[in-house]
mmJSON file of the N, C-alpha and C atoms, coordinates in Angstrom:
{"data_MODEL":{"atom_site":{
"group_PDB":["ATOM","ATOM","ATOM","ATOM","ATOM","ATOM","ATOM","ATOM","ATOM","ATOM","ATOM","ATOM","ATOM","ATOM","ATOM","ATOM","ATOM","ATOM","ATOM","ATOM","ATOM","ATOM","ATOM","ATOM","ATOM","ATOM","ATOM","ATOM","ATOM","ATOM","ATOM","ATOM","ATOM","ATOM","ATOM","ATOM","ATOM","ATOM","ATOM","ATOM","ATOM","ATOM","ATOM","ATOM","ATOM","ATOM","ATOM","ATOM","ATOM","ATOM","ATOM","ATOM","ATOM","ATOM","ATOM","ATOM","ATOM","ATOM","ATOM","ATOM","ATOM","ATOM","ATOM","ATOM","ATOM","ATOM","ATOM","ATOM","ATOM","ATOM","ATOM","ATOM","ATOM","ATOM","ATOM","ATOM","ATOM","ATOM","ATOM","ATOM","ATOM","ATOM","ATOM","ATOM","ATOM","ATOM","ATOM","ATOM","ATOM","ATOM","ATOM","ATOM","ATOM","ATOM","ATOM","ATOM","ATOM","ATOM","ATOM","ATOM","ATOM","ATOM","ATOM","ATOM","ATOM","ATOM","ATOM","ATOM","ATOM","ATOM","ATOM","ATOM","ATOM","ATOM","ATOM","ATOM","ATOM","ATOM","ATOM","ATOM","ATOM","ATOM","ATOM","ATOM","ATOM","ATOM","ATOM","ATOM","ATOM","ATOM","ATOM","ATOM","ATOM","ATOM","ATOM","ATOM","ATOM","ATOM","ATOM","ATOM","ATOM","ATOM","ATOM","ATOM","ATOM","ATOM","ATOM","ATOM","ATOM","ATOM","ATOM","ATOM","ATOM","ATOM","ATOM","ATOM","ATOM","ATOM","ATOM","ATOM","ATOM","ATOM","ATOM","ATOM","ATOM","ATOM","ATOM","ATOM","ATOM","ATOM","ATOM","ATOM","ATOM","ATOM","ATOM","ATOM","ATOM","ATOM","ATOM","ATOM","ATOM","ATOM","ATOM","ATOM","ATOM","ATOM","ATOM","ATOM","ATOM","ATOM","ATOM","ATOM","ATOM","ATOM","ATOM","ATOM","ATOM","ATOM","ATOM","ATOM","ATOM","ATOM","ATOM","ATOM","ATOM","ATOM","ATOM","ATOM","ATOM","ATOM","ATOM","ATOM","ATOM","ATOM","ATOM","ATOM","ATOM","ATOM","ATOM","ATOM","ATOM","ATOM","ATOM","ATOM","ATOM"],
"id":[1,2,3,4,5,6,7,8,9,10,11,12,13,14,15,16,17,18,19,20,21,22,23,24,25,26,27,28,29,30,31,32,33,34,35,36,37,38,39,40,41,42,43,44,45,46,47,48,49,50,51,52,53,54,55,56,57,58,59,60,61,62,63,64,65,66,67,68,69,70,71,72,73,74,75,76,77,78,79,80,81,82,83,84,85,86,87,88,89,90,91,92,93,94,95,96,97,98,99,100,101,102,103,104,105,106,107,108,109,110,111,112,113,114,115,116,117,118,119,120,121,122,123,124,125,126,127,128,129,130,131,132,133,134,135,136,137,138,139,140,141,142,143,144,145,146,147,148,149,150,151,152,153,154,155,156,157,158,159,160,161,162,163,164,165,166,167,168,169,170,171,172,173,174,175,176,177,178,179,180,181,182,183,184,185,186,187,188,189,190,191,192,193,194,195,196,197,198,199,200,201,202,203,204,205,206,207,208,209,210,211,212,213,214,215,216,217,218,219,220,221,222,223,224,225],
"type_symbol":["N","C","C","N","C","C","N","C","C","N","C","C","N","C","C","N","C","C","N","C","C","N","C","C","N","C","C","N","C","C","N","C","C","N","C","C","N","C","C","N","C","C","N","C","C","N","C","C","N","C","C","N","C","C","N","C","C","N","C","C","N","C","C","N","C","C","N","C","C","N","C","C","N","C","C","N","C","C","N","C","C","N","C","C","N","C","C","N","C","C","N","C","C","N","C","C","N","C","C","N","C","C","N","C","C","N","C","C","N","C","C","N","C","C","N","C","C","N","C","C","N","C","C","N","C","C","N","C","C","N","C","C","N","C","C","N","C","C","N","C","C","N","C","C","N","C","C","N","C","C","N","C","C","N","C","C","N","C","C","N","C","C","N","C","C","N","C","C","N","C","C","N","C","C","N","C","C","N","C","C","N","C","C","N","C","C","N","C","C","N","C","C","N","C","C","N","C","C","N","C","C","N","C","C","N","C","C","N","C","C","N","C","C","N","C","C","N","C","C","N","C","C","N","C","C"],
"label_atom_id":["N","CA","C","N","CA","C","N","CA","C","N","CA","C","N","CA","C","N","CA","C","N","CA","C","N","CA","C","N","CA","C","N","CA","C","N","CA","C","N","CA","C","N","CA","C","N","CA","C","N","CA","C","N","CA","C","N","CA","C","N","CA","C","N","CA","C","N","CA","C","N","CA","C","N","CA","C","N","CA","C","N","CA","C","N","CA","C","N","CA","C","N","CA","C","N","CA","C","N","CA","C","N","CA","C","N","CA","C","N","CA","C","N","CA","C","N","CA","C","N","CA","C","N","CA","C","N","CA","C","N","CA","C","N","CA","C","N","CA","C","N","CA","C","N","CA","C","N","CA","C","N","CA","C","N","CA","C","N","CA","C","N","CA","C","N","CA","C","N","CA","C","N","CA","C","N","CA","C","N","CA","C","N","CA","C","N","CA","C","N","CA","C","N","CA","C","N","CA","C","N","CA","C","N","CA","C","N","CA","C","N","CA","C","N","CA","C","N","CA","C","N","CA","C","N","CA","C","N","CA","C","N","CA","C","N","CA","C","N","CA","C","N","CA","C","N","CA","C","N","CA","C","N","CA","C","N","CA","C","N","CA","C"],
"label_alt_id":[null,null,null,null,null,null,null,null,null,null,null,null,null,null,null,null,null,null,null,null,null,null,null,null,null,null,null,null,null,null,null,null,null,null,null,null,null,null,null,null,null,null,null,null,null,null,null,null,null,null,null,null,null,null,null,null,null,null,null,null,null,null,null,null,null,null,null,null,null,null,null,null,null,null,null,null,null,null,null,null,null,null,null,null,null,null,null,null,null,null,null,null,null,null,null,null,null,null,null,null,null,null,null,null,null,null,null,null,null,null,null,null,null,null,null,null,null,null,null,null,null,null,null,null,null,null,null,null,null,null,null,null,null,null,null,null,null,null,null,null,null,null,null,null,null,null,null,null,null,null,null,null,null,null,null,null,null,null,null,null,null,null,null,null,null,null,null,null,null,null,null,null,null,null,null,null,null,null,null,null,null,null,null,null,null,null,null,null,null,null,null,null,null,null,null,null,null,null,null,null,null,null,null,null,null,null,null,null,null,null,null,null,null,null,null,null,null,null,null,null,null,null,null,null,null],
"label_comp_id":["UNK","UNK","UNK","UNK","UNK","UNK","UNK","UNK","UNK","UNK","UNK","UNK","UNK","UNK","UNK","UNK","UNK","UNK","UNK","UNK","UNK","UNK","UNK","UNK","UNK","UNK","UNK","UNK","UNK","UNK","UNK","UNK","UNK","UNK","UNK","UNK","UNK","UNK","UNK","UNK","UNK","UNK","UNK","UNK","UNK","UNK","UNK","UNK","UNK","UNK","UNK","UNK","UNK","UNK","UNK","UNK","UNK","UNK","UNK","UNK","UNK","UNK","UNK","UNK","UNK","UNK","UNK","UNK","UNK","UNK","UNK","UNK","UNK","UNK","UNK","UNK","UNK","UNK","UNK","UNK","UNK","UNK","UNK","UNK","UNK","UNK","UNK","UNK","UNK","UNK","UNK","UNK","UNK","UNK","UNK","UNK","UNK","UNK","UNK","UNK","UNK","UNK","UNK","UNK","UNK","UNK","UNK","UNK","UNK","UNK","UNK","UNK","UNK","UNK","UNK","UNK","UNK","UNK","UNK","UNK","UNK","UNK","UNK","UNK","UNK","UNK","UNK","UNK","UNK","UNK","UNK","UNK","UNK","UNK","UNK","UNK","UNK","UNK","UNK","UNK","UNK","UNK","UNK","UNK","UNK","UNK","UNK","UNK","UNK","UNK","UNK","UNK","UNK","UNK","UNK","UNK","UNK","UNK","UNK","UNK","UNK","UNK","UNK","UNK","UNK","UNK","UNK","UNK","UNK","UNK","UNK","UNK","UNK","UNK","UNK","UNK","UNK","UNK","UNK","UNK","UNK","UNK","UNK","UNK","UNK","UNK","UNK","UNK","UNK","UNK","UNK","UNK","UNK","UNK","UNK","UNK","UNK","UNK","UNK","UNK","UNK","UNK","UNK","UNK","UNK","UNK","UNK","UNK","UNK","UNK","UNK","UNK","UNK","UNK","UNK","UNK","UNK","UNK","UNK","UNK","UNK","UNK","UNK","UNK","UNK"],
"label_asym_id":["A","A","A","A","A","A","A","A","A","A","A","A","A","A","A","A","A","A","A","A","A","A","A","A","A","A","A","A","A","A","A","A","A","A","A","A","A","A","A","A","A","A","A","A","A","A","A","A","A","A","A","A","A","A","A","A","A","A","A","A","A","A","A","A","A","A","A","A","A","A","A","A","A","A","A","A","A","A","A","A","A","A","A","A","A","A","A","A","A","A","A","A","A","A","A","A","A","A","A","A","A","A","A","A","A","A","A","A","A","A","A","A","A","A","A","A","A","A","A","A","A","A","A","A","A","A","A","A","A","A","A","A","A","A","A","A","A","A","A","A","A","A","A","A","A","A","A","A","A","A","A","A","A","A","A","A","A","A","A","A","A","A","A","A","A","A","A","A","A","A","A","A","A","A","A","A","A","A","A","A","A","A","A","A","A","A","A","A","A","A","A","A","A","A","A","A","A","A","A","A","A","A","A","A","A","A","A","A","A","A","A","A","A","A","A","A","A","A","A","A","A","A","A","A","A"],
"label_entity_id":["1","1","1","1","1","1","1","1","1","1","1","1","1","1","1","1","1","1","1","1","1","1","1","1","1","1","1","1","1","1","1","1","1","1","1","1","1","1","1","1","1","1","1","1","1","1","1","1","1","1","1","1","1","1","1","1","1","1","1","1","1","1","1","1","1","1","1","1","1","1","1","1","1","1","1","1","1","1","1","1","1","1","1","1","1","1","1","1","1","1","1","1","1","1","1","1","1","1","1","1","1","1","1","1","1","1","1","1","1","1","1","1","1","1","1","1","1","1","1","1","1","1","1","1","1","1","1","1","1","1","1","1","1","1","1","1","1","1","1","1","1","1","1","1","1","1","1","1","1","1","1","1","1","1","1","1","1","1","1","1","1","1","1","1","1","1","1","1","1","1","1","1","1","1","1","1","1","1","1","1","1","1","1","1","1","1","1","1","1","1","1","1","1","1","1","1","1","1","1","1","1","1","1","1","1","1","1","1","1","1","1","1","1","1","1","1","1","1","1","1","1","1","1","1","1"],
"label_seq_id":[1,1,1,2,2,2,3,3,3,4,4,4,5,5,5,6,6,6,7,7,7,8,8,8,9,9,9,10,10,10,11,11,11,12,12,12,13,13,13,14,14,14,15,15,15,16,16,16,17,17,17,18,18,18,19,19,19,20,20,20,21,21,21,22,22,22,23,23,23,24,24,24,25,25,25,26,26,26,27,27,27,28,28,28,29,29,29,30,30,30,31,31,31,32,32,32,33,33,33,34,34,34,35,35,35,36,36,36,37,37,37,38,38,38,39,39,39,40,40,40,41,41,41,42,42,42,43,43,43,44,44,44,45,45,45,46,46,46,47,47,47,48,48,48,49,49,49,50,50,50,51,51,51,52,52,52,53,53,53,54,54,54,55,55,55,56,56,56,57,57,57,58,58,58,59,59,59,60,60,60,61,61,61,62,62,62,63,63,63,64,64,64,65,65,65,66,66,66,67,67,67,68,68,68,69,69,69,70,70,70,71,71,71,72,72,72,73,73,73,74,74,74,75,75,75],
"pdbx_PDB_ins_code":[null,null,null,null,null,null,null,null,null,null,null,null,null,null,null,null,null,null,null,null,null,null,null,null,null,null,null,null,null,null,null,null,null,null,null,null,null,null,null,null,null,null,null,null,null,null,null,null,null,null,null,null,null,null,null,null,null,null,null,null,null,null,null,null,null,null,null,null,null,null,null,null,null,null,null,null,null,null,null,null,null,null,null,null,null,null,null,null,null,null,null,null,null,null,null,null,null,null,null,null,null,null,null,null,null,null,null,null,null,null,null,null,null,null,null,null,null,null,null,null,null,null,null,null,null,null,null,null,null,null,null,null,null,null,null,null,null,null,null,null,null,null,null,null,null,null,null,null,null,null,null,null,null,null,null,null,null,null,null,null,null,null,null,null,null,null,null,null,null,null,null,null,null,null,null,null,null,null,null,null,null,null,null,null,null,null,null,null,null,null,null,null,null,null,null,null,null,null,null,null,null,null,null,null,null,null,null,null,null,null,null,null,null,null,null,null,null,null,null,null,null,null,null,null,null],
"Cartn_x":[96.853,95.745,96.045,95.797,96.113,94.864,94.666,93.121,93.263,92.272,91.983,91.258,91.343,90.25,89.834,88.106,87.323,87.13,87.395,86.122,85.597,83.817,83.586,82.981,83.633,83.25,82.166,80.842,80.222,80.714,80.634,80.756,80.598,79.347,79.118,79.697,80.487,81.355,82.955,83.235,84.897,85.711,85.085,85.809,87.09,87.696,88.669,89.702,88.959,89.336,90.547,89.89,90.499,91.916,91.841,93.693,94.293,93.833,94.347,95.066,94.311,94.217,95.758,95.604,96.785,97.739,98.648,99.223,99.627,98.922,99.202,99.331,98.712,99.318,101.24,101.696,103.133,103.403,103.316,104.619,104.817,106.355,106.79,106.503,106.758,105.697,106.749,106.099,106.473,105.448,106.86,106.246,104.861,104.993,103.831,102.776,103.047,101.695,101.042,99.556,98.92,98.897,99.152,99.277,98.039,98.297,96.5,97.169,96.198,96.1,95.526,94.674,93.531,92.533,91.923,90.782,90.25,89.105,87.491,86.754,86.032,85.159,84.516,82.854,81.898,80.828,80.169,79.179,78.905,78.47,78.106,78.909,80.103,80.808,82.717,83.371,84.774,85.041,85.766,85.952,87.767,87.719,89.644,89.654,90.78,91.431,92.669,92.862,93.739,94.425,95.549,96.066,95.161,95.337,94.038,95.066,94.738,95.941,94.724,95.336,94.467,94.916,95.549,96.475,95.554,94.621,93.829,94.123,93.269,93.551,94.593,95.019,95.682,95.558,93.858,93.221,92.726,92.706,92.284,92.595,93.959,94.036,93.312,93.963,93.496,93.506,92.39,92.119,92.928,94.08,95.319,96.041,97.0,98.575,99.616,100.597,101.141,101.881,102.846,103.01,104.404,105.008,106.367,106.1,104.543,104.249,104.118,103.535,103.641,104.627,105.567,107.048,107.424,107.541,107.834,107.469,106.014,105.056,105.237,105.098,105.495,106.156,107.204,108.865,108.998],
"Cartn_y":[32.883,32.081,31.609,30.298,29.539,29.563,30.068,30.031,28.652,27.849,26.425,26.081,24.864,24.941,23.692,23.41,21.96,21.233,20.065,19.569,18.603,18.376,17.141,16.499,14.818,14.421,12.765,12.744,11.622,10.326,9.087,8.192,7.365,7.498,6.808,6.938,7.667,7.94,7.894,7.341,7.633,6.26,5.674,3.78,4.271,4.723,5.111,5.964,6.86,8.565,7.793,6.57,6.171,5.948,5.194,5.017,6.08,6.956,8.055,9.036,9.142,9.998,9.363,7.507,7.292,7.17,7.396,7.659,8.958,10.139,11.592,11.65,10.999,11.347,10.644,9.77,9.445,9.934,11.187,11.894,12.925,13.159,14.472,15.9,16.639,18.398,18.487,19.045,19.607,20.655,21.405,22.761,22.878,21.735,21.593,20.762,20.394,19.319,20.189,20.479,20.78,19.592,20.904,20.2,19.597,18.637,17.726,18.128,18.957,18.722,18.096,17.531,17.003,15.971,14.694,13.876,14.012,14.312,14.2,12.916,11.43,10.978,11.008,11.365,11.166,9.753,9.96,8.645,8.934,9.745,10.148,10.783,11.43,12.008,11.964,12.455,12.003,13.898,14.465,15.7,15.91,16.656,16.806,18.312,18.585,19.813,20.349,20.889,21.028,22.507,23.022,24.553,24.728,26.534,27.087,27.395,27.369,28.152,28.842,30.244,31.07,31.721,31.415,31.789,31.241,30.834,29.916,28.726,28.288,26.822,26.709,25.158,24.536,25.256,25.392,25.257,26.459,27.327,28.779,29.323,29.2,29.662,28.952,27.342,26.912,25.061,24.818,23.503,22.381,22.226,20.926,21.417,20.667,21.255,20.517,21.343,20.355,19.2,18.545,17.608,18.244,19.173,19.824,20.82,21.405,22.116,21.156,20.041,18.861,19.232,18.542,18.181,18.647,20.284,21.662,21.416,21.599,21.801,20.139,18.961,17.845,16.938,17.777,17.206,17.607],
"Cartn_z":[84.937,84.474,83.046,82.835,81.35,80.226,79.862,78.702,77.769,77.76,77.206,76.537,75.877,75.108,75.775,75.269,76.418,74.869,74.791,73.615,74.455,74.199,74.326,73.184,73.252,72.391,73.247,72.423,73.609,73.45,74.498,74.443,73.482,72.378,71.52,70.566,70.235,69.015,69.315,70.516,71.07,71.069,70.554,70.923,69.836,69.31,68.115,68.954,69.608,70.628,71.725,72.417,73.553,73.279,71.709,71.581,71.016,70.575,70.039,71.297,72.075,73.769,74.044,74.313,74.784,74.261,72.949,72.745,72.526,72.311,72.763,74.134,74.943,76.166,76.292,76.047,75.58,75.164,74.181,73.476,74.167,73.79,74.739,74.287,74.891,74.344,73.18,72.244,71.077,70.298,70.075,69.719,68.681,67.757,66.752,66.893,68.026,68.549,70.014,69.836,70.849,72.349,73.471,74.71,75.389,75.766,76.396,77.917,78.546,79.824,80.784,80.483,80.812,80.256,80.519,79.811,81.012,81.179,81.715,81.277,81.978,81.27,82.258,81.651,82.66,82.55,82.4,81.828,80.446,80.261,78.653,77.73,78.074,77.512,77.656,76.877,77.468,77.009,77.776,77.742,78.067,76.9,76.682,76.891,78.325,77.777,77.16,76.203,75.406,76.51,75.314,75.581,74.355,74.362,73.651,71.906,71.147,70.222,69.339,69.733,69.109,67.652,66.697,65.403,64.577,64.392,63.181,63.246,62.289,61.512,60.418,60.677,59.538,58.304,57.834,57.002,56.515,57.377,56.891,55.413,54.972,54.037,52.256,52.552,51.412,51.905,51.07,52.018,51.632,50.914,51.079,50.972,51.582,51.442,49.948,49.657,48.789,49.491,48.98,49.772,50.279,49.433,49.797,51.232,51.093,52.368,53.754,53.443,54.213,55.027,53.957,54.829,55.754,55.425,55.738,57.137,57.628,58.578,59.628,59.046,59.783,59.884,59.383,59.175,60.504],
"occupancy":[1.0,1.0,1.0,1.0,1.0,1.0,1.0,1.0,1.0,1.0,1.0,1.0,1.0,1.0,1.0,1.0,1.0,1.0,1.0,1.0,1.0,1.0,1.0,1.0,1.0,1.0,1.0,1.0,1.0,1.0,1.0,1.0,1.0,1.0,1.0,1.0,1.0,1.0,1.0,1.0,1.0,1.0,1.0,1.0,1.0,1.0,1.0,1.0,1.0,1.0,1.0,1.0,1.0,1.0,1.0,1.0,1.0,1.0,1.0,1.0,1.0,1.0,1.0,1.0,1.0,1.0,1.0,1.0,1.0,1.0,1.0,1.0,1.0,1.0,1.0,1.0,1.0,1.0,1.0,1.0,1.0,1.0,1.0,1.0,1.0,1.0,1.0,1.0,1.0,1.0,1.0,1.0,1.0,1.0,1.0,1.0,1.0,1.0,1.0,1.0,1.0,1.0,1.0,1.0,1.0,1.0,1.0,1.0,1.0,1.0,1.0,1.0,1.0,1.0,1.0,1.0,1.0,1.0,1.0,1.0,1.0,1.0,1.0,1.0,1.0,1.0,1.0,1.0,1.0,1.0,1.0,1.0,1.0,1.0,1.0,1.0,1.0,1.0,1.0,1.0,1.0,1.0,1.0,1.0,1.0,1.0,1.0,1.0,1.0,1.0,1.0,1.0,1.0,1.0,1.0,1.0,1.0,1.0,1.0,1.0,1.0,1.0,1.0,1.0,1.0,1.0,1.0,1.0,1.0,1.0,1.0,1.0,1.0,1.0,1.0,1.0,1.0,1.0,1.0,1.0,1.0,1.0,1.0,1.0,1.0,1.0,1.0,1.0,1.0,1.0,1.0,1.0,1.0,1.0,1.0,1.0,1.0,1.0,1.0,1.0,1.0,1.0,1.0,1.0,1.0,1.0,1.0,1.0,1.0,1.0,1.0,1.0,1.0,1.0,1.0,1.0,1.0,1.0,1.0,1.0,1.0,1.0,1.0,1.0,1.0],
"B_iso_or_equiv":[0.0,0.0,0.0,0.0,0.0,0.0,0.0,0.0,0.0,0.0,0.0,0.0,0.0,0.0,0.0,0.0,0.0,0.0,0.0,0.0,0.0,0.0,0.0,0.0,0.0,0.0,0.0,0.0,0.0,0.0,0.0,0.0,0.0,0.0,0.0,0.0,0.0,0.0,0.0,0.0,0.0,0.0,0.0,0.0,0.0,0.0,0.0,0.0,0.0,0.0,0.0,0.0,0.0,0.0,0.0,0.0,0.0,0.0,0.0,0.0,0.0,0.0,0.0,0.0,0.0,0.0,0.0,0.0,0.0,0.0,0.0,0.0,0.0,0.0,0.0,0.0,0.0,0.0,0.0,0.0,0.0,0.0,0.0,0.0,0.0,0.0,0.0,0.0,0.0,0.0,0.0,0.0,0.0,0.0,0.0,0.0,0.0,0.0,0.0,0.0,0.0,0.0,0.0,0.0,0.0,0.0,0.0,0.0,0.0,0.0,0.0,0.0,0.0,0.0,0.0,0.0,0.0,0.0,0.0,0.0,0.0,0.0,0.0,0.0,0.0,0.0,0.0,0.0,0.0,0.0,0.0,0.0,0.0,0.0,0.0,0.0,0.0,0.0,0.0,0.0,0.0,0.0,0.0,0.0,0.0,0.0,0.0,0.0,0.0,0.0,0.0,0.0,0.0,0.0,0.0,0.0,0.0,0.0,0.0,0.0,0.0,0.0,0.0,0.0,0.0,0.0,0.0,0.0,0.0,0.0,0.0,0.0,0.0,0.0,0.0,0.0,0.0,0.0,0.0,0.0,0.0,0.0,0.0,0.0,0.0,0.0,0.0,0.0,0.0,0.0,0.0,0.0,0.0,0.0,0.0,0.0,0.0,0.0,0.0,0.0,0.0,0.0,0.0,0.0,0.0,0.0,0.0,0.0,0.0,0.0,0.0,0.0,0.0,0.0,0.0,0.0,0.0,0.0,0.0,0.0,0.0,0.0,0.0,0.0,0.0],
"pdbx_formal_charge":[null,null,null,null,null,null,null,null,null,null,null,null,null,null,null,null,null,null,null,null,null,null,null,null,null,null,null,null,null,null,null,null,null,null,null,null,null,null,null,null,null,null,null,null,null,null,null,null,null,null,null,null,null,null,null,null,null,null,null,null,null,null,null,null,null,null,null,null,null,null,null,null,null,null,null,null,null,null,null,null,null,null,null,null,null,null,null,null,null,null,null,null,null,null,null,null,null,null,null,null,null,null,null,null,null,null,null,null,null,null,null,null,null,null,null,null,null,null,null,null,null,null,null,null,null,null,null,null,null,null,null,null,null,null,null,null,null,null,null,null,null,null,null,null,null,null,null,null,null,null,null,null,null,null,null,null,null,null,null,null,null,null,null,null,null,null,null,null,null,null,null,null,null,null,null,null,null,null,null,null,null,null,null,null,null,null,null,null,null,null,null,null,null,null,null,null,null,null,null,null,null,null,null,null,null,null,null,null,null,null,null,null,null,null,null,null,null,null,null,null,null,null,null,null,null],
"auth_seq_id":[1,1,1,2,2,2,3,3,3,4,4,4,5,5,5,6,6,6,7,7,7,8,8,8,9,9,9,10,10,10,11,11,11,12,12,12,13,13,13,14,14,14,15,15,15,16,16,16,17,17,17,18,18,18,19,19,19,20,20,20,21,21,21,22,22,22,23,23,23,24,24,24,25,25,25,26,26,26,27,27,27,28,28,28,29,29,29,30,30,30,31,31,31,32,32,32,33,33,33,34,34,34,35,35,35,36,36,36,37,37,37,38,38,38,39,39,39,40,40,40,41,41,41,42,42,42,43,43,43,44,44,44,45,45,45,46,46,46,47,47,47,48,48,48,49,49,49,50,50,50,51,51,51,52,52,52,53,53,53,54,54,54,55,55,55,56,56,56,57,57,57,58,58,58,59,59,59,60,60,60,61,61,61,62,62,62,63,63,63,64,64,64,65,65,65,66,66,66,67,67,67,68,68,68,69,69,69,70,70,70,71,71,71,72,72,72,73,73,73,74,74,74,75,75,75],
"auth_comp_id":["UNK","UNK","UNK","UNK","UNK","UNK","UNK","UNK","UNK","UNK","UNK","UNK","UNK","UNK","UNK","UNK","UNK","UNK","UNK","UNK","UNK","UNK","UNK","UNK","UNK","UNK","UNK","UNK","UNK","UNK","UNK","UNK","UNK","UNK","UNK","UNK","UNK","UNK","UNK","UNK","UNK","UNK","UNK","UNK","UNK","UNK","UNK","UNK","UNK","UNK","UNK","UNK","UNK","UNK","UNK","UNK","UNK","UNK","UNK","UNK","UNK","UNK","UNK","UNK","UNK","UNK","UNK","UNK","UNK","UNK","UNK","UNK","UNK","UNK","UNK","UNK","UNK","UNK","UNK","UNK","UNK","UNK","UNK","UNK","UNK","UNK","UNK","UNK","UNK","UNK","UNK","UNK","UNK","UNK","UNK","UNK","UNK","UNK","UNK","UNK","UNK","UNK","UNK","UNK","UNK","UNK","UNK","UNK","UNK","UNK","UNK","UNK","UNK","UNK","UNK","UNK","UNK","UNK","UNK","UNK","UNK","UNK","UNK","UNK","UNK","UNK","UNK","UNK","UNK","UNK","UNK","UNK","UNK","UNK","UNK","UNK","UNK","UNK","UNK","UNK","UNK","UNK","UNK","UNK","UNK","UNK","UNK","UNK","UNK","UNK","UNK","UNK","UNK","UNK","UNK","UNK","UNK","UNK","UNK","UNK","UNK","UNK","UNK","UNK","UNK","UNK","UNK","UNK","UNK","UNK","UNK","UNK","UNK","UNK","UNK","UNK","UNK","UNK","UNK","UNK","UNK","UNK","UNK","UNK","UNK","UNK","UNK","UNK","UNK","UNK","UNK","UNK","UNK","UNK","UNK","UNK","UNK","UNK","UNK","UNK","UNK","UNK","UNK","UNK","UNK","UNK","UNK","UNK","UNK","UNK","UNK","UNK","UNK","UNK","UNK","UNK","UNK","UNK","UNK","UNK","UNK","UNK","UNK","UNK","UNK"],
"auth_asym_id":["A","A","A","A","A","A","A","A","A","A","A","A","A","A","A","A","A","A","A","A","A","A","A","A","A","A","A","A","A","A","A","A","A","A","A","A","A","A","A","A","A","A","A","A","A","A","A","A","A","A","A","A","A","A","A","A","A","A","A","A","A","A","A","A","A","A","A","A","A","A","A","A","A","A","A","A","A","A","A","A","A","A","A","A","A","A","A","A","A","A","A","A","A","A","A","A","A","A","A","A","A","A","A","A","A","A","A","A","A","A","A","A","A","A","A","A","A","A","A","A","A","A","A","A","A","A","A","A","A","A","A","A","A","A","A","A","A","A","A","A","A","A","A","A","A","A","A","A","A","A","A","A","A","A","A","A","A","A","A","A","A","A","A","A","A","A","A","A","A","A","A","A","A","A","A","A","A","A","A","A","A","A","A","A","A","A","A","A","A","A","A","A","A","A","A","A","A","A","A","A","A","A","A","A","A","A","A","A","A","A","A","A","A","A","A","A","A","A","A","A","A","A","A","A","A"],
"auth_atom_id":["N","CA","C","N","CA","C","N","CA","C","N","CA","C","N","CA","C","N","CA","C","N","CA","C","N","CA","C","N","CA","C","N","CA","C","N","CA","C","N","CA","C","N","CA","C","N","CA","C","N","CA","C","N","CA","C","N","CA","C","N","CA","C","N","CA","C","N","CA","C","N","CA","C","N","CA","C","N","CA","C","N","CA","C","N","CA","C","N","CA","C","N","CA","C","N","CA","C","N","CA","C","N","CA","C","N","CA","C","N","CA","C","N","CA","C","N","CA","C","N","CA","C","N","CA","C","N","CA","C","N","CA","C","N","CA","C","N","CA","C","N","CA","C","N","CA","C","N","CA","C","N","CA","C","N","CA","C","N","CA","C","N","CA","C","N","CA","C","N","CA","C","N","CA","C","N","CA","C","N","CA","C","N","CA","C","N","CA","C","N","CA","C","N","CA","C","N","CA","C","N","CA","C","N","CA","C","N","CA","C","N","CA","C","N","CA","C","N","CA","C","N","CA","C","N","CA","C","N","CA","C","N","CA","C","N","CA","C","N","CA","C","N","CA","C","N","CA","C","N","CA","C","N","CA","C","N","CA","C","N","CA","C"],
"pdbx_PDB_model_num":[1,1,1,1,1,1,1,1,1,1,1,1,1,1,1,1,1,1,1,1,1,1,1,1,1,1,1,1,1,1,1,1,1,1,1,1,1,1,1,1,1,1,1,1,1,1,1,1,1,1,1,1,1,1,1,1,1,1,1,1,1,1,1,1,1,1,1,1,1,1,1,1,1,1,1,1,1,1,1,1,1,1,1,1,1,1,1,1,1,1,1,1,1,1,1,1,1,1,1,1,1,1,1,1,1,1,1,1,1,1,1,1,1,1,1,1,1,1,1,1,1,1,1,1,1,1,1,1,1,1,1,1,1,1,1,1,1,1,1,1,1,1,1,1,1,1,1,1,1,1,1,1,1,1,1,1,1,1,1,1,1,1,1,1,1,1,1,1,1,1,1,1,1,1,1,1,1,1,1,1,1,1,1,1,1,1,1,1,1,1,1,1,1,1,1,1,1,1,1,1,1,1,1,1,1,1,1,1,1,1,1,1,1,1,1,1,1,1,1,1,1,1,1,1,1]
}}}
């Protein structure tokens, strides 16, 4: 069994979401980019399932990066 994560985000706020979706759906798996398994749209809502990553946030520790940590992380 795969543990996931759901977001939904509603229709009225997704006109931005749609091109974003399709071009993550084009890239190939990589280790630092979360996996989309799934888009759901219903009438009211568009619902993504991701893989789950349970390690924290980006952000947990301190809220910007330098730009040398940047690199590091999305180099």
């Amino acid at each position: 069994m795969t543990r996931v994560a759901i977001k939904q985000i509603p229709k009225s706020v997704s006109a931005a979401l749609t091109h974003k979706i399709h071009h993550h759906r084009r890239q190939p798996h990589h280790p630092y980019i979360i996996q989309m398994y799934k888009v759901i749209v219903t009438e009211s809502s568009i619902w993504i399932v991701t893989e789950l990553c349970c390690d924290g946030e980006l952000f947990d520790e301190k809220s910007r990066l330098s730009e040398d940590e940047t690199r590091i992380i999305f180099g």
